[in-house]
Backbone as CSV, one residue per row, in Angstrom:
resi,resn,N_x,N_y,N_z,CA_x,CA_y,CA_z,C_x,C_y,C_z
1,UNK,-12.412,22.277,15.776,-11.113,22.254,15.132,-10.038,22.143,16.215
2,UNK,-8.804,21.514,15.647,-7.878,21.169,16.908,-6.642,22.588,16.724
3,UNK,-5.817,21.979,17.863,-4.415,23.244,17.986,-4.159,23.022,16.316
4,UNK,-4.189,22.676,15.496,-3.470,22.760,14.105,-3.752,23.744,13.474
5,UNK,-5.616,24.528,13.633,-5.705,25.202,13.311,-5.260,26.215,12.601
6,UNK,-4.918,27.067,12.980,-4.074,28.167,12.522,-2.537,28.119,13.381
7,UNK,-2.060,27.146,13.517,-0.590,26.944,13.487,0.431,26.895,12.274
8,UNK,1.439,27.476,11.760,2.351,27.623,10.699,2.780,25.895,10.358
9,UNK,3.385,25.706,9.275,4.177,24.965,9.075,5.304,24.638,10.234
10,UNK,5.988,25.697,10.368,7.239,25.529,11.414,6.791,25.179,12.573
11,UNK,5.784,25.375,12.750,5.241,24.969,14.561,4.921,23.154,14.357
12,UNK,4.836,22.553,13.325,4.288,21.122,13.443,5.706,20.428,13.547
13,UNK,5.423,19.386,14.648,6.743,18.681,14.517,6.811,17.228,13.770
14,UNK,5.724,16.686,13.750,5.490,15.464,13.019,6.309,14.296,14.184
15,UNK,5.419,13.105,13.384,5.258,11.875,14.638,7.307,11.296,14.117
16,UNK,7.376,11.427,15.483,9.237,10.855,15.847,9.296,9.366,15.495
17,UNK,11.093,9.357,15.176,10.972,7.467,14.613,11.038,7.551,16.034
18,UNK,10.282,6.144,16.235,10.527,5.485,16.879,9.049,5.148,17.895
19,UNK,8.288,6.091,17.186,6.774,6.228,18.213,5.712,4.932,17.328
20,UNK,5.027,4.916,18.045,3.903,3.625,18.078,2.916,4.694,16.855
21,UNK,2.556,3.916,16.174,1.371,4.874,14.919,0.172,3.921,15.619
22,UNK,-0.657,4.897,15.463,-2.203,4.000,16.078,-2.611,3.590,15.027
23,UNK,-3.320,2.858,15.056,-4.102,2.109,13.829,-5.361,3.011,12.995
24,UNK,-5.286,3.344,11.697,-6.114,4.484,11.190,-6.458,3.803,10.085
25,UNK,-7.858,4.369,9.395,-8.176,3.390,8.166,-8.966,4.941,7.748
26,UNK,-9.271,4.659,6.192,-9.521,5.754,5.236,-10.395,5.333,3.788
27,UNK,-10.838,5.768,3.407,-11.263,5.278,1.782,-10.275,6.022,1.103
28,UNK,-10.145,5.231,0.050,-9.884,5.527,-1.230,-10.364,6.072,-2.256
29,UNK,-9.802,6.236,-3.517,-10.639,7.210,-4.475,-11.364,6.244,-5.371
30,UNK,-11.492,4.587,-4.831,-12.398,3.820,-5.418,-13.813,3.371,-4.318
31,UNK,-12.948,4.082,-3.638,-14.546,3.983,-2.179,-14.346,2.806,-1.224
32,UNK,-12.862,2.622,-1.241,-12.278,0.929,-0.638,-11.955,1.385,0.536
33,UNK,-12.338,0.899,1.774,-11.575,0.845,2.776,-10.194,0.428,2.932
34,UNK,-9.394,1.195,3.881,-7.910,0.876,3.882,-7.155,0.879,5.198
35,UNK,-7.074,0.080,5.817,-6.675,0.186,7.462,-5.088,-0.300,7.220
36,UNK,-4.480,0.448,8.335,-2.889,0.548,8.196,-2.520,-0.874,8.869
37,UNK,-3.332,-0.980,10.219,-2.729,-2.462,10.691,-2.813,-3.348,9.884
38,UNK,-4.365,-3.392,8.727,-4.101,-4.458,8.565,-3.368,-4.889,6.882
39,UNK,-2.724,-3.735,6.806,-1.707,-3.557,5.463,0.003,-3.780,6.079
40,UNK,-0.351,-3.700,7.343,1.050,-4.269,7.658,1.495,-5.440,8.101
41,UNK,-0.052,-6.349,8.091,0.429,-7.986,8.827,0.576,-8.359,7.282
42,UNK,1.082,-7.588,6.050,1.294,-7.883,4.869,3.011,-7.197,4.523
43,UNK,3.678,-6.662,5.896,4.782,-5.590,5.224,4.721,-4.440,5.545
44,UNK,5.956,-3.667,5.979,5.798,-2.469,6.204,5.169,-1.422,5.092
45,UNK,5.225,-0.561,5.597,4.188,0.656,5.042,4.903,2.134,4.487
46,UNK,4.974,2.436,3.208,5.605,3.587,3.404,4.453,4.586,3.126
47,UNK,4.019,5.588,4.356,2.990,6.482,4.191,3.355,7.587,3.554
48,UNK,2.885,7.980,2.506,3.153,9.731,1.852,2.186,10.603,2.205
49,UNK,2.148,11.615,2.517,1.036,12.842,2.641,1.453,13.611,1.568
50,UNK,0.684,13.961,1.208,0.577,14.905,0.223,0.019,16.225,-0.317
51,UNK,-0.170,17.378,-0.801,-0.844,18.275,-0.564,-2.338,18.462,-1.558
52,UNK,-2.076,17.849,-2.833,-3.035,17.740,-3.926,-3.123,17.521,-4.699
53,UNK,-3.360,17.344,-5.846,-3.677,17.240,-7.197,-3.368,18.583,-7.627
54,UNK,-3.449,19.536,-7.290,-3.105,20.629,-7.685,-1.536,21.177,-7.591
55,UNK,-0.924,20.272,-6.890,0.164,20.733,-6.366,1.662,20.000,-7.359
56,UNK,2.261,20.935,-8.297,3.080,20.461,-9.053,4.570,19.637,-8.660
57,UNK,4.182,19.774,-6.771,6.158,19.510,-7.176,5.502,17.831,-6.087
58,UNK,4.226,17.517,-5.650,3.610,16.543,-5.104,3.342,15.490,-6.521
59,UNK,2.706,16.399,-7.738,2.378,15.287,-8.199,3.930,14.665,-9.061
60,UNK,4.972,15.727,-8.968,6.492,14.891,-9.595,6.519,13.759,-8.300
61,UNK,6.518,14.114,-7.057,7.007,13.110,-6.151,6.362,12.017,-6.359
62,UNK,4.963,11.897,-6.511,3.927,11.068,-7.036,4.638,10.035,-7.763
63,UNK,4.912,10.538,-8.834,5.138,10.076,-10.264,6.453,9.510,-9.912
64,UNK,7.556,9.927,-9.573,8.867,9.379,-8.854,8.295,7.774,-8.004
65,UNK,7.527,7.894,-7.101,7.305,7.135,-6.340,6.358,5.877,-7.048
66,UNK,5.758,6.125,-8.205,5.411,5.114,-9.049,6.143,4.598,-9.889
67,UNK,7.028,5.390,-10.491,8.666,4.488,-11.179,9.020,4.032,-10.252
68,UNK,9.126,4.032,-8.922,10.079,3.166,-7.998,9.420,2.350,-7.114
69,UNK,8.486,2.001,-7.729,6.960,1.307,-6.915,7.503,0.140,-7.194
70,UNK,8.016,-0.919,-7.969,8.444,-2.191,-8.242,9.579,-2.646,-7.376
71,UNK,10.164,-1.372,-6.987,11.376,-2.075,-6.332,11.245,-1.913,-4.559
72,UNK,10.081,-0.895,-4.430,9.771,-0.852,-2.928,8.891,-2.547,-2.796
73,UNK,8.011,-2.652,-3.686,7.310,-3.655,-3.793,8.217,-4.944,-3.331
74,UNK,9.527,-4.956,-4.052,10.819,-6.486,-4.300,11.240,-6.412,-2.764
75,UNK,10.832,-5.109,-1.605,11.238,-5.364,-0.553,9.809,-5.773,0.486
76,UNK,8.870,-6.133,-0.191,7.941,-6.297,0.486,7.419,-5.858,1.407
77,UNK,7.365,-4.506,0.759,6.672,-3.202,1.371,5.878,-2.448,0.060
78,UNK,4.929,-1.728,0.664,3.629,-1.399,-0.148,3.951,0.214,-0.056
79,UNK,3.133,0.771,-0.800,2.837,2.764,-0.577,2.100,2.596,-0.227
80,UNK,1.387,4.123,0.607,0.161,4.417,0.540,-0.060,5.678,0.053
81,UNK,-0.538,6.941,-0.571,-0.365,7.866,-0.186,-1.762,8.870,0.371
82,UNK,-1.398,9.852,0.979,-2.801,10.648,2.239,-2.847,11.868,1.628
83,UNK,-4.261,12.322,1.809,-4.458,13.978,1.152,-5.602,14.554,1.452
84,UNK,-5.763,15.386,2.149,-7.452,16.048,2.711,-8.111,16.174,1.463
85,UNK,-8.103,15.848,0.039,-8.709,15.989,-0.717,-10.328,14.866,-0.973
86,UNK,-11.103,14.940,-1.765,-11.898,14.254,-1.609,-11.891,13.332,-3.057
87,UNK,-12.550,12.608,-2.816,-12.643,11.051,-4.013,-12.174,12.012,-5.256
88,UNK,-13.235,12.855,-6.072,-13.109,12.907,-7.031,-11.844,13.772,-7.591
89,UNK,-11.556,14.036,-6.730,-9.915,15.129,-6.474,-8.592,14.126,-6.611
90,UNK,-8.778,13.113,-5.679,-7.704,12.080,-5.590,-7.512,11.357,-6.568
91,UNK,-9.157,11.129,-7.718,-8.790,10.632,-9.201,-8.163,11.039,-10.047
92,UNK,-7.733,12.703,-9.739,-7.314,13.621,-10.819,-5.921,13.363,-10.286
93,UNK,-5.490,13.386,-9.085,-4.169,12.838,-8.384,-3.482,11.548,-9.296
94,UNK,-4.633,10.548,-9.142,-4.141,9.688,-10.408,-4.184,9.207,-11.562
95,UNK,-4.664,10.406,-12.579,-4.645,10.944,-13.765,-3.376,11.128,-13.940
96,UNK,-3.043,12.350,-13.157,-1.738,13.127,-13.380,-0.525,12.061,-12.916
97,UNK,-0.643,11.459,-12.413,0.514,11.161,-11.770,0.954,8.969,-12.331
98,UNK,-0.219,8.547,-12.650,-0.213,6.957,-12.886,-0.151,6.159,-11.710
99,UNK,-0.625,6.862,-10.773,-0.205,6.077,-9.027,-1.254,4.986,-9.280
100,UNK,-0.439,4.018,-9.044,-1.038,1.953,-8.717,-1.386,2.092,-7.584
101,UNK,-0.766,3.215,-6.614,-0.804,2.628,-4.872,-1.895,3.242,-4.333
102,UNK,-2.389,3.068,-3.206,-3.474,3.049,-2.923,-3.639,5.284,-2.474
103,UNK,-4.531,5.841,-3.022,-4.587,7.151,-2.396,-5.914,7.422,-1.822
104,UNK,-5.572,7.663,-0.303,-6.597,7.937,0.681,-6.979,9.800,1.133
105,UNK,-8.183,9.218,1.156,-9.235,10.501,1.330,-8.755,10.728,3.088
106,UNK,-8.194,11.809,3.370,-8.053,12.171,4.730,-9.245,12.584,5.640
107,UNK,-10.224,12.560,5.993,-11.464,12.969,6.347,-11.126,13.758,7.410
108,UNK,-11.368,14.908,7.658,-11.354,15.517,9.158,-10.143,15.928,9.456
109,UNK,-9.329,15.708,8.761,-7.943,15.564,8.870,-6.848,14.624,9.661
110,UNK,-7.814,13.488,10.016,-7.576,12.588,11.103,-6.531,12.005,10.849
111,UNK,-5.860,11.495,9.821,-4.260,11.194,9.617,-3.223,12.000,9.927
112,UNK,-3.253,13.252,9.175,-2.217,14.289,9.106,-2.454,14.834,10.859
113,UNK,-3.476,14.715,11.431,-3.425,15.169,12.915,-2.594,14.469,13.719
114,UNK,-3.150,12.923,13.001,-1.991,11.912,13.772,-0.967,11.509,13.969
115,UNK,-0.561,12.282,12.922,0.955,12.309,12.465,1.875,14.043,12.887
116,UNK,1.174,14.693,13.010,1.325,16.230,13.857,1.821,16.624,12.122
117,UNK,0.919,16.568,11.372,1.501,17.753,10.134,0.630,18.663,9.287
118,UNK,-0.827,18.630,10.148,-1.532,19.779,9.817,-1.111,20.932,10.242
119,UNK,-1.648,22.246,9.021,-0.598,23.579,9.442,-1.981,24.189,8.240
120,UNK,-2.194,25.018,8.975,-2.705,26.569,8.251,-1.697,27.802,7.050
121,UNK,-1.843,27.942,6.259,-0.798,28.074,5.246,-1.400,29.962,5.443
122,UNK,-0.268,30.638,4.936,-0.809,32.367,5.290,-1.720,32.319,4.174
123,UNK,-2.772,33.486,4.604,-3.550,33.755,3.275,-2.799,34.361,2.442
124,UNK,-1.476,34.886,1.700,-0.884,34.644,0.564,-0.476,33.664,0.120
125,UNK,-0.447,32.250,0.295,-0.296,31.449,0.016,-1.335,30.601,-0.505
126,UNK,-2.381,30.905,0.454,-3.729,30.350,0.238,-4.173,30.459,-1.134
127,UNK,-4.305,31.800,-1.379,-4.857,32.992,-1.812,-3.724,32.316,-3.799
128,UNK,-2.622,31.883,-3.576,-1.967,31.431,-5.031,-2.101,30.184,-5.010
129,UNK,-2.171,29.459,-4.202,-3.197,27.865,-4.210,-3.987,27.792,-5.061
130,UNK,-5.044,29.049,-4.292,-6.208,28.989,-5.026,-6.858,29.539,-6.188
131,UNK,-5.655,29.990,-6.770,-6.495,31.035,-7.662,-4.759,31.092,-9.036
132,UNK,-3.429,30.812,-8.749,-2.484,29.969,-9.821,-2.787,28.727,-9.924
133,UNK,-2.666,28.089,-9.055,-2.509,26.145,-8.975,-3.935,26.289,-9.505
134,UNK,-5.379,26.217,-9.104,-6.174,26.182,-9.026,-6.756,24.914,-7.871
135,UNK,-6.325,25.651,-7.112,-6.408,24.329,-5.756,-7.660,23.749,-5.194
136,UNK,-8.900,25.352,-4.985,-10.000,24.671,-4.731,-10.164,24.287,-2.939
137,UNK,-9.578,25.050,-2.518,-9.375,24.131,-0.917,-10.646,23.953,-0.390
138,UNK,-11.234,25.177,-0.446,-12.380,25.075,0.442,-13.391,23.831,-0.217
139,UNK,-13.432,23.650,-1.613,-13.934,22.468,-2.373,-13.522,21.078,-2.389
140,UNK,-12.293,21.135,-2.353,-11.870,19.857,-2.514,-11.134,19.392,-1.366
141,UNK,-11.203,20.021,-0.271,-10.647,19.392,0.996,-11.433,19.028,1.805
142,UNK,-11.808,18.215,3.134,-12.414,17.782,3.570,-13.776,18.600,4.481
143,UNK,-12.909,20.265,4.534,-13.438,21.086,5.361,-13.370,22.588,4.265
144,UNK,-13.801,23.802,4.833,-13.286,24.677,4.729,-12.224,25.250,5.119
145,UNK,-11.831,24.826,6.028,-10.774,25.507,6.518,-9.485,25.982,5.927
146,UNK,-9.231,25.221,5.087,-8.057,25.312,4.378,-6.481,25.435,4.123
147,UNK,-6.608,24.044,5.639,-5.625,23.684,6.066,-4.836,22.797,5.288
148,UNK,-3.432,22.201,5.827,-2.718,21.486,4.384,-1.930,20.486,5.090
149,UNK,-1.590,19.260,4.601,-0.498,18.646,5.724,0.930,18.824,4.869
150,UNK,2.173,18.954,6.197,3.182,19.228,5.717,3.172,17.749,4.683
151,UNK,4.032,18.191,3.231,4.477,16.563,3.039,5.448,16.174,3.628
152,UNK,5.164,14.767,3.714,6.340,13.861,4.474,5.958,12.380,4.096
153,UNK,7.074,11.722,4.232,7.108,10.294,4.312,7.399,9.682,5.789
154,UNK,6.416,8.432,5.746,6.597,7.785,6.906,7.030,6.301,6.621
155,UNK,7.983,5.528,7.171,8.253,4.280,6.371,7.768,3.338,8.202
156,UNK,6.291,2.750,8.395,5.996,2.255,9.399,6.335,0.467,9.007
157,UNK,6.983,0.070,10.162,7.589,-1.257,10.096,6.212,-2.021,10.636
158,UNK,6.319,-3.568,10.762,5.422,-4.431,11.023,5.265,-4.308,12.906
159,UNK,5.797,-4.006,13.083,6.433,-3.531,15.071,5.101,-2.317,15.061
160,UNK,4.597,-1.865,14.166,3.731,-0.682,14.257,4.604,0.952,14.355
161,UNK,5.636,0.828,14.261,6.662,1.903,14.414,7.404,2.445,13.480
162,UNK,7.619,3.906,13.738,8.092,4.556,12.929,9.241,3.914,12.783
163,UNK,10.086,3.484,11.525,10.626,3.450,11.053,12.064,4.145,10.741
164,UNK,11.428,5.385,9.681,12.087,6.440,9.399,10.775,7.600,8.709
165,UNK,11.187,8.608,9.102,10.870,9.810,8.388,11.488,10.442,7.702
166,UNK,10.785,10.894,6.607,11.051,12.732,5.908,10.215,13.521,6.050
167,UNK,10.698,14.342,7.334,10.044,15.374,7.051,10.588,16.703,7.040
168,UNK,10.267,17.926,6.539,10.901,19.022,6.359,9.412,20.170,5.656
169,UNK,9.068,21.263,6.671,8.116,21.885,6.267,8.524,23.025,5.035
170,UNK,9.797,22.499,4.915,9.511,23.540,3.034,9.257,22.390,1.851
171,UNK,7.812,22.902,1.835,7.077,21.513,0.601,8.037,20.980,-0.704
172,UNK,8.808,21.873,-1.180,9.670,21.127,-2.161,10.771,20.532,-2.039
173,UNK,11.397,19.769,-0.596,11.852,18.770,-0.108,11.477,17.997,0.085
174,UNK,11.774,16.616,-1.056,10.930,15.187,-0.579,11.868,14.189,-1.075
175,UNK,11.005,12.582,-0.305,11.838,11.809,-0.135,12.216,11.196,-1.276
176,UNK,12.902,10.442,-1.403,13.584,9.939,-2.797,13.208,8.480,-2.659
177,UNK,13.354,7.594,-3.886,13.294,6.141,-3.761,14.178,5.625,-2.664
178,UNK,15.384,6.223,-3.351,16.758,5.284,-3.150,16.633,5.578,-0.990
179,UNK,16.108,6.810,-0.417,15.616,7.029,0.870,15.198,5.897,1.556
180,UNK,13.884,5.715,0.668,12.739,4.692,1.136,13.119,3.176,0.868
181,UNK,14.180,2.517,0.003,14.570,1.805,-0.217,15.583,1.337,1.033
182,UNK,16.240,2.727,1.462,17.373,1.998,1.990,17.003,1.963,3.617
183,UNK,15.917,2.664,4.091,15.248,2.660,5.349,14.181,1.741,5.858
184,UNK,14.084,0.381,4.158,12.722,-0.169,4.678,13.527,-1.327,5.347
185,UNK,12.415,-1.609,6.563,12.760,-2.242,7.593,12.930,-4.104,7.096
């Protein structure tokens, strides 16, 4: 396990505009491979992380971000969105929510690492995850551990570069259309 370990929310700083994103690829909750480079020699990228299917104020952002999926689309830019959850978890993601865009299985946590927004949540928090929400971490995340990535948006341009971010580690701050609209490159 890396420094994310048992680091807080407040300790992650998440990847700066202006930094190079390495090239990362993931399945989906149809078992599709999905590589970022090569979704961007098609258009920039707006990446979402997300926390779960379980998570009520993720799957409104969700759902926000699929009403405004036509008009990110008219700028010829795509979603993606990321979640340590596993296939059959990420289907219930788009049950609840009607997401068209593509939602990737985080394995290992190798996105949210790459992006610096894995964070260990206190065990009171854990602990109403798992047992109000009905979250399931140790089940439906990639590991036991029961780690979480901050949410955030990443809007990566065809340059391979950050763009713009949202990020902010109190989870019920998120980005808006009209954000992602007016930051795509």
């Amino acid at each position: 396990m890396n420094a994310s370990a048992n680091r807080k929310a407040e300790e992650a700083t998440g990847l700066s505009v202006g930094s190079m994103v390495t090239d990362f690829s993931a399945v989906d909750l149809y078992g599709q491979s999905w590589s970022l480079y090569a979704a961007l020699e098609k258009g920039p990228v707006a990446v979402i992380f997300y926390r779960g299917q379980w998570c009520p104020v993720c799957n409104a952002h969700l759902k926000k971000l699929q009403d405004g999926l036509a008009s990110i689309q008219a700028k010829g830019a795509m979603v993606v969105a990321v979640s340590p959850e596993r296939s059959e978890f990420l289907k219930r993601t788009q049950e609840k929510t009607g997401a068209e865009f593509a939602l990737l299985y985080d394995e290992g946590y190798r996105i949210s690492d790459l992006f610096d927004l894995t964070f260990m949540p206190d065990s009171k928090a854990r602990f109403m995850y798992n047992t109000v929400l009905g979250a399931k971490l140790k089940t439906a995340n990639t590991d036991d551990s029961e780690r979480l990535p901050i949410p955030a948006t990443y809007i990566i341009g065809t340059d391979r570069m950050v763009a713009w971010r949202h990020f902010d580690p109190d989870y019920k701050k998120r980005s808006s259309i009209e954000e992602i609209l007016a930051h795509l490159p």
